[in-house]
N, C-alpha and C positions, 0 to 999 in steps of 0.2 A: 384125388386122382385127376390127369389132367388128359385131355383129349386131342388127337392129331387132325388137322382137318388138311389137307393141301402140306404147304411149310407153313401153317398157323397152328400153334398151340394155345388152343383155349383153357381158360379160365371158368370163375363164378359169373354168373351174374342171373338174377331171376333163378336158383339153383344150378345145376350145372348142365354147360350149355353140349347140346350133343349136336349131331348131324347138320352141323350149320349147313345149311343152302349155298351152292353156287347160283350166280345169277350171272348169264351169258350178258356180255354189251356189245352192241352193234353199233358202231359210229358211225355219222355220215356227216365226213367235212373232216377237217383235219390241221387247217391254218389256225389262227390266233384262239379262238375257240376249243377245238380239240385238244391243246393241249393244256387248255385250261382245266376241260371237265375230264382228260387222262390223269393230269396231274392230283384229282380229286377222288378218283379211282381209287388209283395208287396209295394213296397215305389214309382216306377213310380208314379200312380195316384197323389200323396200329390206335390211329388219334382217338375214333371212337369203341374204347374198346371196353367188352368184345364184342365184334361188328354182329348187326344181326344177321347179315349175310356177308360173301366171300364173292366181289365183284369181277368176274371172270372177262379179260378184255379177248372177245370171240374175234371180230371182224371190225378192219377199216375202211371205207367207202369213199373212192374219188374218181374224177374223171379223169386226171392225167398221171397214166400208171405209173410213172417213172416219179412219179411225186410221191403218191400215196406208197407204195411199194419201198421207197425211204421212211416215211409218215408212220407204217406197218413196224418196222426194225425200229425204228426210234424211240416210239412208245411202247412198246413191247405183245403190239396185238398178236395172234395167232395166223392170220391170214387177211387175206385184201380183197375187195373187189371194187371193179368199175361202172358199176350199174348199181345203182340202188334196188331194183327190183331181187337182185340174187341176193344182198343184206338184209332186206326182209325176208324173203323167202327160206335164209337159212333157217333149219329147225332149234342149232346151239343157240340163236339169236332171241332171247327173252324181250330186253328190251333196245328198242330203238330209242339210242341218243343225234338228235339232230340239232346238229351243228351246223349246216349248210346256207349256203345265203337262204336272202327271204323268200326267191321264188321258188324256189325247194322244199321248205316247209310243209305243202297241204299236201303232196299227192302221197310224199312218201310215209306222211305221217296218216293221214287215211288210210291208206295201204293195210300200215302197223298196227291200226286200231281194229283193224275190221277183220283183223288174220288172232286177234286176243292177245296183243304182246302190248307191253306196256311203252310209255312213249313221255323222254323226258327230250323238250322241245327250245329251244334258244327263241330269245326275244327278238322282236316282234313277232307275236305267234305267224302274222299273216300278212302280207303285202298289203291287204285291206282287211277290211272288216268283214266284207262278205264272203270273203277267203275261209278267215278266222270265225265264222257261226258255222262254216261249214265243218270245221275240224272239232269245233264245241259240241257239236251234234254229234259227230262221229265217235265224240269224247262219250257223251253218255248213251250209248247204243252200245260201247266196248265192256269186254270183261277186264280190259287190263287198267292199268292206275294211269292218269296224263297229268304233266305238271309243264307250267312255263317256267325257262329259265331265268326269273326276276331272282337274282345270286342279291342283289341290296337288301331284300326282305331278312336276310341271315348276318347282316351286319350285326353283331352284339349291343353296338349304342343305337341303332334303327332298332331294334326289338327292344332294349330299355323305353326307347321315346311312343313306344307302340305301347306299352306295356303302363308308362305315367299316364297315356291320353285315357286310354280303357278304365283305367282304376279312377280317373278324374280327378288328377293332380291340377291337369292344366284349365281343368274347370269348362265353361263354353266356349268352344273354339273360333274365332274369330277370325284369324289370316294364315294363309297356307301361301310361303314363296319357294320358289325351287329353280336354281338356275343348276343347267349341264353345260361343263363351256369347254370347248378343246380347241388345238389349233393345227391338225395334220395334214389339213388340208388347204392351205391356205397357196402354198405355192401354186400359180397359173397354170404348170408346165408337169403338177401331180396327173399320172394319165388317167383319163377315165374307165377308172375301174365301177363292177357292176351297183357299187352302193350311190352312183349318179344316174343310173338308168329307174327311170320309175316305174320299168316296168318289170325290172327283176327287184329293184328295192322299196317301192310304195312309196316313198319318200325319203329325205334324205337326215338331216338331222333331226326331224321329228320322228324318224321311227328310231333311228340309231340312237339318238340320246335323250331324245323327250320322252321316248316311250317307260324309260326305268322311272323317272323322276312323275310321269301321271298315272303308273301303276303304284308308288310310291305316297300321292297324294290320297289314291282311293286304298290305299292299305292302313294311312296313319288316320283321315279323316273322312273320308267316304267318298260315296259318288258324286259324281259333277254333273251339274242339270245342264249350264250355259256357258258357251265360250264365247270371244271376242278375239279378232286374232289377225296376225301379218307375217307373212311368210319375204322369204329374200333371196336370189340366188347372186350371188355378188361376180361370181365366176361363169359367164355362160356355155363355153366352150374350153372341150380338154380334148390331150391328143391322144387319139386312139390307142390302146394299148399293146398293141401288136403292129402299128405304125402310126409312132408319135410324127409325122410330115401331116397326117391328116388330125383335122378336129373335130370333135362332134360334138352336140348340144347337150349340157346339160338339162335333165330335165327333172328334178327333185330341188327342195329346199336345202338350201345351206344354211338357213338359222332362220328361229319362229320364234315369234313371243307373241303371250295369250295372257286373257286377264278371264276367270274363271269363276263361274258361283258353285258351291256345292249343295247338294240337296239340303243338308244340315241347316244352311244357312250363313255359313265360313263365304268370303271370298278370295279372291288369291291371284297369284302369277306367275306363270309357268312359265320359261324361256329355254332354249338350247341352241347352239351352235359352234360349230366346227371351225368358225373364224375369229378367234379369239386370242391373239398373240399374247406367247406367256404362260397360258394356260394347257396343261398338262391332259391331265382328268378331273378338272375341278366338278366338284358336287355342291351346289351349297343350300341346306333345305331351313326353312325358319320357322314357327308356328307360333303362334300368338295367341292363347286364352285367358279370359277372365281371373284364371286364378295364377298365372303365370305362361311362361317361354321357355321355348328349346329352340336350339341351333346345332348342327352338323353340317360338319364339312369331309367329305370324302378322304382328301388329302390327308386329314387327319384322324384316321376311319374309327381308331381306338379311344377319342372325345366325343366328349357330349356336354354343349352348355347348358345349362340350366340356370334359369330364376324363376322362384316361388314366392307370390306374394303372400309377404306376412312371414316369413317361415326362416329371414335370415337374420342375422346380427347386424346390428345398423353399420358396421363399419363396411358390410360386405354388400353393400347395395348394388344392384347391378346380376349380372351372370357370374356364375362360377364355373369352374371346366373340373367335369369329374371324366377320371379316367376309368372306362368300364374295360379292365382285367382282374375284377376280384373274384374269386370262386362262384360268388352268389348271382354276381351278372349272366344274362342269355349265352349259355354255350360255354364258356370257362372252366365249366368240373373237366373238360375232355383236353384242356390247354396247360399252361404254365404256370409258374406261381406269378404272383397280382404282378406287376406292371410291367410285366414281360409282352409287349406288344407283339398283336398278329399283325396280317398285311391282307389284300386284296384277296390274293388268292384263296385265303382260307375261307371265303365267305362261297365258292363251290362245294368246299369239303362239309360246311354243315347243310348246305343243300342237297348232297349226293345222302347225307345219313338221312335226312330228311325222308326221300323220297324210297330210298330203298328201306325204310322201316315203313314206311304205308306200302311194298307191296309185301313185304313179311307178313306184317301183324294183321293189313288192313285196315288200316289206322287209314282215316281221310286226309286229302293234302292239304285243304281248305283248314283253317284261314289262315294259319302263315306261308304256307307255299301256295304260289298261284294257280288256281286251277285253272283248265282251259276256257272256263267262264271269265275270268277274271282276264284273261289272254283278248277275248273278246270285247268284255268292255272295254278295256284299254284302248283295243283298235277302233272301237265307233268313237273315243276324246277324238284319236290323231286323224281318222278322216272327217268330222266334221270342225278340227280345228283348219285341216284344209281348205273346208266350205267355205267357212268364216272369212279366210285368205282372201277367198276369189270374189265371194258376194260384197264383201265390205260391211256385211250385217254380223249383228249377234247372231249367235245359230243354237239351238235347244239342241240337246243330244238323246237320244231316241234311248229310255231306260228299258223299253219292253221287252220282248223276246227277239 
């Protein structure tokens, strides 16, 4: 016998499933983002089936009505508002998903936290890091669940290579590299939108795109005690964006490279930026241990190289490129048959099952989803990889509390 939930007809699963839970979403933001974690909304229920709950999209949150108000109809929310405060405030509102730039992130996520709604939050937790202990705290004083939006932790070949390091394929880890390289900003004459203001974005390609790949490095090999490091703005001036006649000062990184130790004892090198002609959304991460290597590349999100010392036929020295779409790989029982490739997007969708089965079951988000600790150290790499910038020194990064 099968059960009506909404237009979901459930099935078996763990016996038979009854009173599935609606779970209210509140968004806040609704540009490249929102429709990223709508779009994750949306197809959860079907992909991961059956869902442990029925993600109900409540309200959409912007400042320019006539935006959000389209943003609203588009993606199929219920209603809209212009203030984030009436998005928390609502009662249908369970959890606050924040999409919003980065100087948005703490108040309204504090807010969320301290009202018991649960609170799934887009990367870089926090313009800085004192930002980001403040919402960490606020994290574990809450009854609701918080998770950062690090979406690369739910890649399938990133959780295989998580998965080799852990069982100790790759033996003692030795070198951790990872370059993030794009090129959208490269024209003079792009206006200066808020992700060059450091005071609404903290920085510029080190939070935008360094921040995945050193939340990345402490997910596959651990914490990082020491940076070394050089920051760049190649562009200093863009034209306002509401009148490109005038310019105003950049004032954020357009590309960083750091050379890193990790507590372990691994060293490494982290790089990112946004001036890179050619370059799409290149990812490209490499690890080097004693008993072998892996390499991924974003672009090619559904590969993973691999060599194992000792473990090949001599004719195949070198790497091999396994394609992870087979049932047995991270996340595939919920997909296609083998080599039927995902894409980007789908790396929200096992994030959203993620996160809405920790606040179901109560399942913790730690360790493959990031919790707002993890949000945190992340933000004390990127501001002291900034120190590093300015002093010209190595700079230790503060593991305490």
């Amino acid at each position: 016998m099968e059960e009506s939930v909404g237009f979901l007809t459930m099935g078996k699963q763990r016996g038979l499933v009854k009173n599935l839970p609606e779970i209210g979403i509140g968004l806040l933001g609704y540009a490249f983002m929102g429709k990223a974690h709508t779009n994750a909304y949306k197809k959860y229920p079907y992909i991961f089936w059956p869902p442990v709950a029925y993600p109900r999209l409540v309200a959409i949150c912007g400042r320019k009505e006539e935006a959000v108000k389209e943003a609203q109809i588009r993606y199929g929310y219920q209603k809209y508002y212009t203030d984030w405060k009436e998005l928390v405030e609502d009662p249908e509102v369970k959890v606050l998903d924040n999409v919003g730039p980065n100087y948005l992130h703490s108040e309204p996520t504090i807010s969320a936290l301290s009202a018991g709604k649960h609170v799934l939050c887009e990367k870089p937790l926090a313009a800085t890091s004192e930002e980001a202990r403040k919402m960490w705290q606020a994290a574990k004083k809450s009854q609701g669940k918080s998770m950062v939006s690090f979406n690369y932790r739910f890649v399938p070949a990133l959780r295989l290579a998580r998965d080799f390091i852990k069982e100790g394929k790759l033996g003692e880890i030795y070198h951790f590299r990872a370059q993030y390289l794009q090129e959208w900003i490269m024209d003079p004459n792009f206006p200066a939108v808020w992700r060059v203001d450091q005071n609404l974005a903290g920085s510029g390609a080190l939070g935008d795109l360094g921040a995945h790949i050193i939340d990345l490095a402490r997910f596959l090999v651990g914490e990082i005690n020491s940076v070394s490091a050089l920051t760049r703005t190649f562009i200093k001036e863009r034209p306002k964006v509401d009148n490109p006649a005038q310019k105003v000062p950049v004032t954020v990184d357009d590309a960083f490279v750091s050379v890193v130790e990790f507590v372990g004892g691994a060293i490494g090198t982290i790089e990112a930026s946004r001036f890179c002609a050619g370059r799409k959304n290149y990812q490209y991460i490499e690890i080097n241990g004693s008993r072998g290597s892996i390499r991924f590349n974003l672009e090619r999100l559904n590969e993973l190289e691999v060599y194992l010392v000792g473990e090949e036929p001599r004719v195949f020295q070198g790497f091999h490129n396994t394609l992870v779409t087979e049932s047995f790989h991270p996340f595939w029982e919920n997909w296609w048959p083998q080599g039927h490739i995902i894409g980007w997007e789908h790396t929200f969708i096992h994030l959203v099952s993620h996160f809405l089965t920790a606040i179901v079951e109560d399942t913790p988000i730690a360790p493959y989803g990031a919790t707002f600790e993890d949000g945190y150290r992340c933000a004390l790499v990127c501001d002291t990889i900034l120190r590093s910038a300015q002093s010209g020194k190595r700079e230790q990064i503060p593991l305490g509390d």
